[in-house]
N, C-alpha and C positions, 0 to 999 in steps of 0.2 A: 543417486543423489539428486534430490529437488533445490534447485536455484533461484535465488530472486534476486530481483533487482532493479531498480528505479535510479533514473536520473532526469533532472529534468533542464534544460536550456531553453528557454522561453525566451517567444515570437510573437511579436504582434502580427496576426494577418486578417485580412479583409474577408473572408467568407468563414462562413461557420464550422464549424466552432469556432469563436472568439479570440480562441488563441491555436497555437500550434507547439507539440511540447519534442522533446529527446526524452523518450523514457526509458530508463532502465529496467531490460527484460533481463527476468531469473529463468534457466530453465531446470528439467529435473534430472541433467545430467551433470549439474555442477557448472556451467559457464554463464555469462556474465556479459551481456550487450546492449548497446545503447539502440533503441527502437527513436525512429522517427516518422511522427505520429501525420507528417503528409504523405511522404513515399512508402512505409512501411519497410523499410530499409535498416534491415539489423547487423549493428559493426562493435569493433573495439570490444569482440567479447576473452573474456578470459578464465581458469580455474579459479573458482575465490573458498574453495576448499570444504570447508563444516557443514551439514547439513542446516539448511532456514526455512525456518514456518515463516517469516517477514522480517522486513525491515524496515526504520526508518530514518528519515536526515533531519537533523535538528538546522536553527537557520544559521551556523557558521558553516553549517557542509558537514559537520560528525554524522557519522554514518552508526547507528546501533543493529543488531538484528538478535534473534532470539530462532533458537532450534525447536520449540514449545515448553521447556521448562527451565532455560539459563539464558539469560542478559548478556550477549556478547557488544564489544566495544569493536569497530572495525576499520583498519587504515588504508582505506580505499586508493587513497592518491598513491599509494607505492603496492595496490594490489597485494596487501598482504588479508592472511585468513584474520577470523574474529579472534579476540583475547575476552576469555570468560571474566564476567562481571561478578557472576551470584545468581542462585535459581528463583523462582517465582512460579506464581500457577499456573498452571495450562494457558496458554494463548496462543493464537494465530495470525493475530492482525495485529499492528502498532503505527500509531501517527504520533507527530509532534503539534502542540496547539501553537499559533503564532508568541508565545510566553515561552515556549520547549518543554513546556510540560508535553511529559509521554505521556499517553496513552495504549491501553491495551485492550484487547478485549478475546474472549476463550470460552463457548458453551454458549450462556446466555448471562453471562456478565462484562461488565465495567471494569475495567483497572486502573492505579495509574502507578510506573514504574520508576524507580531510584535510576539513575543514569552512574552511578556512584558504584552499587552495591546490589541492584540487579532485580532488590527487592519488591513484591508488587503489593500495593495497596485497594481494597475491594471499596472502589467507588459505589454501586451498586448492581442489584439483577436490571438487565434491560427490562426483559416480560414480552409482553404481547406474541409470545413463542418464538423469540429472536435464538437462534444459533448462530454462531458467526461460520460466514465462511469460510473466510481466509481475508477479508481487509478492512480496515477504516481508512477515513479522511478527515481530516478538517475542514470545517465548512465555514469556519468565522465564528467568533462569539463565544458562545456557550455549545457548541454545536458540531457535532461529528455525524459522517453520513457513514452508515457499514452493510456489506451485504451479508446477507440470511442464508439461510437453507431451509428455516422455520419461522412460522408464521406468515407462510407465502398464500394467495390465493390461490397461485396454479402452481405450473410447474416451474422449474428454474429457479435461481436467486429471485430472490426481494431487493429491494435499498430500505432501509430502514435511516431515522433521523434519531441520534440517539444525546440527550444533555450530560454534558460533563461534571454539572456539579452533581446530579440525583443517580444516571448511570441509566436512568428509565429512556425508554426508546419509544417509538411510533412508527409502525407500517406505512411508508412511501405510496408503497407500488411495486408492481412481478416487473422485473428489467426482462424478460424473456429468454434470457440465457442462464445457461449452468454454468458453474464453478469458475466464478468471477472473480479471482482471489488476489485480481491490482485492483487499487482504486488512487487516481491521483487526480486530485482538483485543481486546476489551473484559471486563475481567476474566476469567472462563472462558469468553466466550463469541466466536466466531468466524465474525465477518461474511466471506461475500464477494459481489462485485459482477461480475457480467461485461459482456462487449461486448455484448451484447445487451439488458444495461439491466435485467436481474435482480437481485435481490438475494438470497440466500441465508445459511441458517446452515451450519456445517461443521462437521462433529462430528472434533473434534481426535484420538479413538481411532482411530475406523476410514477417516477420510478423508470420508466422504458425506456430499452437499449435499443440504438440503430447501430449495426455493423458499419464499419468504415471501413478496414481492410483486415487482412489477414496478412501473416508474417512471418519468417521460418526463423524457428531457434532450434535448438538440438534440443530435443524431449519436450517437455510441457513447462509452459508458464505457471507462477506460482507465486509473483507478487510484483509490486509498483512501490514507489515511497518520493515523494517530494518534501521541501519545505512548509511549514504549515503557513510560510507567510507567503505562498504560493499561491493562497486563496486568495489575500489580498493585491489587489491594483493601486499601483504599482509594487513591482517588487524591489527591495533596498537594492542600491547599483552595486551593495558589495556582493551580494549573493548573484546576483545578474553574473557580475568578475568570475565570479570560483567556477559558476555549473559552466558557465562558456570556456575557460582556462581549463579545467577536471577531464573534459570532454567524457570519461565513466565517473558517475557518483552512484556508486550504488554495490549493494551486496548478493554473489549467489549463493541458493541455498536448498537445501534439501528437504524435503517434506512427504508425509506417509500418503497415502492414498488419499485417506479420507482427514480432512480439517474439519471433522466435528471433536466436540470434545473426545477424547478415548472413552472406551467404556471400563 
């Protein structure tokens, strides 16, 4: 079983990166822990049951996640499994925009998801040879940043910049790593996590990853999920309350080898 899972408890600190986060690592054996993104220090993990291609948190703290074709609801604060929402198209990555519009994305399309009824609506095709790999972020505005597997110069993921009203995206930049399948934005700055149990910053101009640490979770990482008003500075004191009270917000989950579309 592949795990994911994201939380975040935001820190203002004095060296770079900008901020410092608690983020919820999924791994691919089903458990569930809080990653701290100075020490690299993985705790409070647990069984959160269903297989997840990702998840995300809306800004009261609702936690959603998706196994790549059904919208599950999930009651993280009592560590219980997902409750099935309703199916939708292939997808592997989901963010919430600071509005809580969902977002999805699966191949090399847009989505955007019913929170209600599970359902997904086709924003449009990215293009420029966008695959998803396994995550988006909210970047602010109109604006999600998502890694590739296509449409890259070299090798590894890409970040791609992708608009939420047309669905159309633009090549960033080669982040220099493979299978990056968290991505959480915390004010300006731009964690990601790969299968390999790295954690990296991504620089949002040019695409490129710097390693910061490495982390142990049981099996492989498999996704990240913040608030989307996590982008913005500051963040509301009530959301601040919940992720520092929750100490886990996040969902684990299970996922197939490959996060390209199926064939």
């Amino acid at each position: 079983m592949k795990l994911i899972t994201c939380m975040l408890s935001i820190l203002v600190a004095s060296a770079a990166p900008t901020f410092a986060a608690t983020v919820l690592v999924g791994s691919s054996t089903g458990e569930i822990g809080t990653l701290d993104t100075n020490t690299g220090t993985v705790s409070n993990a647990y069984d959160a049951g269903p297989s997840w291609f990702d998840i995300a948190v809306d800004n009261s703290g609702d936690v959603f996640g998706t196994n790549g074709s059904t919208l599950f609801s999930i009651d993280v604060q009592n560590s219980a499994a997902g409750v099935a929402l309703g199916s939708h198209s292939f997808i592997n990555a989901l963010a919430f925009n600071n509005d809580d519009t969902l977002f999805g994305a699966g191949g090399g399309s847009l989505y955007t998801l019913d929170t209600t009824t599970g359902a997904s609506t086709l924003v449009g095709a990215v293009g420029s040879g966008f695959n998803s790999s396994g995550d988006i972020a909210y970047a602010g505005g109109n604006t999600l940043f998502g890694t590739s597997t296509g449409g890259c110069a070299g090798g590894g993921d890409c970040l791609f910049e992708i608009d939420t009203n047309t669905g159309m995206g633009s090549l960033i930049g080669n982040i220099g790593f493979s299978s990056v399948f968290g991505l959480s934005l915390v004010g300006g700055d731009l964690f990601g996590l790969t299968a390999a149990n790295d954690l990296i910053s991504i620089d949002t101009l040019t695409g490129s990853g710097t390693f910061l640490t490495s982390y142990n979770v049981t099996g492989s990482t498999f996704g990240a999920a913040v608030p989307g008003s996590a982008a913005v500075v500051p963040l509301p004191a009530g959301i601040l309350l919940l992720l520092s009270g929750l100490g886990v917000l996040g969902i684990a989950g299970a996922r197939g080898r490959s996060r390209a579309v199926p064939a």
